[in-house]
ChimeraX commands (.cxc) that place a marker at each C-alpha (Angstrom):
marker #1 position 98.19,176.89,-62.44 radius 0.5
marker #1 position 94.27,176.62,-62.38 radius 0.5
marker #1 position 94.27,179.32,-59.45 radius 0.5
marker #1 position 96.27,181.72,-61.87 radius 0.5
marker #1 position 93.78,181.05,-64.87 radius 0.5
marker #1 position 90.71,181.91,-62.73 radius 0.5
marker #1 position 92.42,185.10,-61.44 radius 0.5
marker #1 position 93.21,185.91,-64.71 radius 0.5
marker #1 position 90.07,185.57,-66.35 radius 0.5
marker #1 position 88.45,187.63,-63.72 radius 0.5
marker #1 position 90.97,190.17,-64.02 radius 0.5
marker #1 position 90.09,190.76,-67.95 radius 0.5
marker #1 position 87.87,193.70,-68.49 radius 0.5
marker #1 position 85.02,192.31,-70.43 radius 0.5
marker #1 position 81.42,193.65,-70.16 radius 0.5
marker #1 position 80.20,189.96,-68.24 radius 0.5
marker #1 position 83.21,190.27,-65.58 radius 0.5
marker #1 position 81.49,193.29,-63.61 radius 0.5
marker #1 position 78.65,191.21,-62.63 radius 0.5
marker #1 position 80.36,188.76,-61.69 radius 0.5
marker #1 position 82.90,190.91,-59.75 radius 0.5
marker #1 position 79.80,192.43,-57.67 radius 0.5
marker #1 position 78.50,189.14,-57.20 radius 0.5
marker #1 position 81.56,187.35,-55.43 radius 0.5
marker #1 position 81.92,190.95,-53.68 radius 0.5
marker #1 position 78.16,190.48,-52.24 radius 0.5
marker #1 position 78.71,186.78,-50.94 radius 0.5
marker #1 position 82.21,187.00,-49.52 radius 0.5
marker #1 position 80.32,190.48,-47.24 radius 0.5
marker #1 position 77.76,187.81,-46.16 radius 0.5
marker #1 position 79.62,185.10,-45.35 radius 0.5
marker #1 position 81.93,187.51,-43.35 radius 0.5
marker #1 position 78.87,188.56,-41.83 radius 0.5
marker #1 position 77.84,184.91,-40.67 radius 0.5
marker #1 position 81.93,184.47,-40.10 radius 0.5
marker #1 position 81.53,186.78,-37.74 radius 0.5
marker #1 position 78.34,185.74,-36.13 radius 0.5
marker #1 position 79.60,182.60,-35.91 radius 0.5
marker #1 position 82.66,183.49,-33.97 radius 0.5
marker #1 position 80.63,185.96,-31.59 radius 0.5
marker #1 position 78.45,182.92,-30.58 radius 0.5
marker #1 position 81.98,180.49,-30.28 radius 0.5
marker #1 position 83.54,183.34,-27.63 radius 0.5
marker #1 position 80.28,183.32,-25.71 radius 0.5
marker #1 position 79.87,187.17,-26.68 radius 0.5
marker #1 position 75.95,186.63,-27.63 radius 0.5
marker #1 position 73.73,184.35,-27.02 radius 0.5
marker #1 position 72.31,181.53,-29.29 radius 0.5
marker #1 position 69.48,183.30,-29.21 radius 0.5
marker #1 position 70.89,186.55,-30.22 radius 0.5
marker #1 position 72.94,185.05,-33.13 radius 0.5
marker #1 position 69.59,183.09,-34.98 radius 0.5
marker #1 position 68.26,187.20,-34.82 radius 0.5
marker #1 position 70.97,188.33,-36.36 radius 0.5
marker #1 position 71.14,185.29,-39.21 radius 0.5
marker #1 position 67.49,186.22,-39.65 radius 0.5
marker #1 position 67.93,190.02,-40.02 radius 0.5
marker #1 position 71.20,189.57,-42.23 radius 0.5
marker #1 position 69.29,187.71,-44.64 radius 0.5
marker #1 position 66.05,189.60,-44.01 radius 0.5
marker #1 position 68.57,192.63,-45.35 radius 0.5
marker #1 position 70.11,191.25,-48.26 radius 0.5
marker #1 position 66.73,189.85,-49.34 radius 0.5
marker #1 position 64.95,193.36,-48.73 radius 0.5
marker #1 position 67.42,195.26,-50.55 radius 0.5
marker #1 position 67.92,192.52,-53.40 radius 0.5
marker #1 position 64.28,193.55,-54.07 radius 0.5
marker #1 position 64.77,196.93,-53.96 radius 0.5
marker #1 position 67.33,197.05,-56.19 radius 0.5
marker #1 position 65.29,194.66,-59.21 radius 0.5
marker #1 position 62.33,196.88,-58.73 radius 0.5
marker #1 position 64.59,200.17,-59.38 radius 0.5
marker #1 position 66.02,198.51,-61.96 radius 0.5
marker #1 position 62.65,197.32,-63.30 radius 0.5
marker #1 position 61.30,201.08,-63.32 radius 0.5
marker #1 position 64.20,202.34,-64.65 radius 0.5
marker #1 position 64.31,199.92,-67.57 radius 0.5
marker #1 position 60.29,201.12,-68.29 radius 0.5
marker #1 position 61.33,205.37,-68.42 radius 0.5
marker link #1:1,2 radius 0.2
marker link #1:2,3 radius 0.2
marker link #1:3,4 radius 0.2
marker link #1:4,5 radius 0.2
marker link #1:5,6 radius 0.2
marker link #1:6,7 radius 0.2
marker link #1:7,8 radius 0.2
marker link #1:8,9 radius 0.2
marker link #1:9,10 radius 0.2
marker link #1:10,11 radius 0.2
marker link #1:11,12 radius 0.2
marker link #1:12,13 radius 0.2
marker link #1:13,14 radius 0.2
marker link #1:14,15 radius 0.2
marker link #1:15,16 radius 0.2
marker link #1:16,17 radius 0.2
marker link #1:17,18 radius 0.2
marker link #1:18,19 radius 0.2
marker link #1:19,20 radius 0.2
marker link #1:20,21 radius 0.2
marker link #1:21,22 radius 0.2
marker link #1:22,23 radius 0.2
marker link #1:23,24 radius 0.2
marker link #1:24,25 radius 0.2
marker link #1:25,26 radius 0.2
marker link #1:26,27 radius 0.2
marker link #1:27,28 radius 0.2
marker link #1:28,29 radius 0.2
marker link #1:29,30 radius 0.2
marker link #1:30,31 radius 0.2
marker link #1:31,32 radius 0.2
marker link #1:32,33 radius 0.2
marker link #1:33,34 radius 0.2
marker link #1:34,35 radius 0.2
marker link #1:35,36 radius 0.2
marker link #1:36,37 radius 0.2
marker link #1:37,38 radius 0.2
marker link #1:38,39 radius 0.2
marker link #1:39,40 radius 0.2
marker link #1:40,41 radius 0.2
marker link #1:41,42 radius 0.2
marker link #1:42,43 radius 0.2
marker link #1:43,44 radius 0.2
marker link #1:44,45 radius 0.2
marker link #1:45,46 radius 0.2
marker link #1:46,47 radius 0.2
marker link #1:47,48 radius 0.2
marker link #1:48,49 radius 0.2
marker link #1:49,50 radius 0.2
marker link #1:50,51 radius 0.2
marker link #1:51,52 radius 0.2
marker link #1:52,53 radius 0.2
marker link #1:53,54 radius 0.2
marker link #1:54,55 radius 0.2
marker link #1:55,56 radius 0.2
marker link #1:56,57 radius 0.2
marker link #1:57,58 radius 0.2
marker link #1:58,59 radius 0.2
marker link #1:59,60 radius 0.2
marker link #1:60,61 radius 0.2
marker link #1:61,62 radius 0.2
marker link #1:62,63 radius 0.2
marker link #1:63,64 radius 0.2
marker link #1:64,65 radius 0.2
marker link #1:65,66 radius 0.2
marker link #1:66,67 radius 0.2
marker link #1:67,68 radius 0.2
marker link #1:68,69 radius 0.2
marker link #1:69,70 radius 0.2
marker link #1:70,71 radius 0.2
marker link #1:71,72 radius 0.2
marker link #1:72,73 radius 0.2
marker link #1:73,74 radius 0.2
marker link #1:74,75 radius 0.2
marker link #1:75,76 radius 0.2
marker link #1:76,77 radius 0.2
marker link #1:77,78 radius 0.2
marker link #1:78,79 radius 0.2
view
């Protein structure tokens, strides 16, 4: 019953849902990412090594382009 409200509630078109739509749509791509990561290190396909570079570059990514995107947003606000 509580799963249905929640679905529903997101489902509602309301100008504070889209937000929140692109922010569950953000995390659930990054922890794929690190799903993924995760289970390349478990089958032995990269090394330890190799998977702490790529946790550090996926975040070094989403970080970097979080940035970008409040600075754009910043400017754009100030035209």
């Amino acid at each position: 019953m509580l799963g249905r409200l929640i679905i529903a509630n997101l489902s509602m078109t309301s100008p504070n849902t889209k937000p929140l739509k692109i922010a569950l749509g953000v995390v659930g791509v990054f922890m794929a990412l690190i799903a993924l990561i995760i289970f390349l290190l478990a089958k032995s396909v990269i090394t330890a090594q190799m998977a702490i570079l790529m946790f550090v570059a996926l975040l070094g990514l989403y970080v970097g382009f979080g940035a970008l995107i409040a600075v754009y947003r910043f400017v754009s606000k100030l035209e």
